[in-house]
N, C-alpha and C positions, 0 to 999 in steps of 0.2 A: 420540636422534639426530634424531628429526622437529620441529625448531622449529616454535611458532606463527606463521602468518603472519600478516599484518593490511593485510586490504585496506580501504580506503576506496570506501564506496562513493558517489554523488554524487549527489542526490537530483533526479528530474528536474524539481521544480517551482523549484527553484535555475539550472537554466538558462534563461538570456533567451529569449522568443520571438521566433523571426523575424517581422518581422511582413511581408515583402516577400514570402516564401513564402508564411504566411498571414496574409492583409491583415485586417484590421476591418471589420464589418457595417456596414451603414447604422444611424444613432442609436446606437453605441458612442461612449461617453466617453473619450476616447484624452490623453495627454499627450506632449505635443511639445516636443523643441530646437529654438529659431531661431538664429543666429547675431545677430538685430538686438535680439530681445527677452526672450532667455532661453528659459525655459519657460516656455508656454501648454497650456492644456486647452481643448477644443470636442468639439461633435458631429460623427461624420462625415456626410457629405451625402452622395457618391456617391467610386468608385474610379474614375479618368481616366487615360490615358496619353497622355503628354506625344507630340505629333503630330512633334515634330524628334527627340527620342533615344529614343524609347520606353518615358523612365522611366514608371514610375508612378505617382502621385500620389494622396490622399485630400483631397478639397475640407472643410475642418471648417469649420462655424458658430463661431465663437470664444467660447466661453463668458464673457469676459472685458469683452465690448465688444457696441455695439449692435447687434438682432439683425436677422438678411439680409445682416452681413459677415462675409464667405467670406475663409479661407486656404487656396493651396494648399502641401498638406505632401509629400513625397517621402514613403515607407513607409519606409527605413532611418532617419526623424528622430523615427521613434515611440519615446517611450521604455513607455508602461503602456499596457492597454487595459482597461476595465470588463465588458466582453462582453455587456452587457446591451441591447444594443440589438433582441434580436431580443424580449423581455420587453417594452421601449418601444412596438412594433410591433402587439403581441398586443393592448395596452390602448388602442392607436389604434382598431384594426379592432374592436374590443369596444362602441366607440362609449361610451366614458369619456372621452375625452376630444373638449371642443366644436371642430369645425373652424373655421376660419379662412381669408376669402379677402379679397382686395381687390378691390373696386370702383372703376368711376369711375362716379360721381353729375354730373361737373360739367356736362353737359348737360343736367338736369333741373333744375339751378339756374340755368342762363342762362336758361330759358324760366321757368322761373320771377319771374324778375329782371324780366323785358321785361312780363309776362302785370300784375305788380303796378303795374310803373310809369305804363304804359297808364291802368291804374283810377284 
C-alpha cells in the first residue's frame, strides 16, 4: 500500500547567484550582458550607486580593451563571478606584485630643455 515516492532534489550549486543581493568583491573576474556588445568580462573596481534611481552598479576594468577603461555594469547584468579577487588582494599586500603609479616629469623636461639650449 505504501508507494515509493521520488523526490527530486535540486542541488543548490545549480541555482544562479544573485549577484544584486550579493555583489562581487573588488578584483573579481565577473562576466557581463551588454545590450551593445554582448558578453564581456573585466575586473571589478568598486560597487557604486547610481545618484538618480539608486541602482547599483559595479565599475569593471574591461578585460577586453585598453587598460583604465571602466564600464559601468548594473549587478542584475552579471552573468559568472570568479570570487577570486579577495586571493588577487592577499598577493598585492604580500608585495608580489611591483606597484605602479603615474607621474608627471614634464616639468623637469622644460627646464631641462631651456638649461641645454642656453649652453
Amino acid at each position: 500500500m505504501n508507494a515509493a515516492v521520488k523526490i527530486d532534489v535540486i542541488a543548490t550549486a545549480s541555482k544562479p547567484r544573485d549577484f544584486v543581493m550579493q555583489p562581487p568583491e573588488t578584483l573579481d573576474l565577473i562576466t557581463f550582458n551588454t545590450p551593445d556588445n554582448g558578453v564581456l568580462t573585466g575586473y571589478v573596481s568598486v560597487i557604486r550607486q547610481h545618484l538618480g534611481n539608486g541602482q547599483r552598479f559595479a565599475w569593471v576594468e574591461l578585460d577586453s580593451d585598453l587598460a583604465g577603461q571602466f564600464r559601468g555594469v548594473p549587478l542584475a547584468d552579471i552573468i559568472t563571478c570568479d570570487d577570486a579577487g579577495t586571493a588577487r588582494r592577499q598577493v598585492a599586500t604580500n608585495g608580489q606584485v611591483r606597484g605602479m603609479c603615474l607621474s608627471d616629469y614634464s616639468n623637469k623636461l622644460f627646464r631641462r630643455s631651456i638649461t641645454t639650449a642656453c649652453h
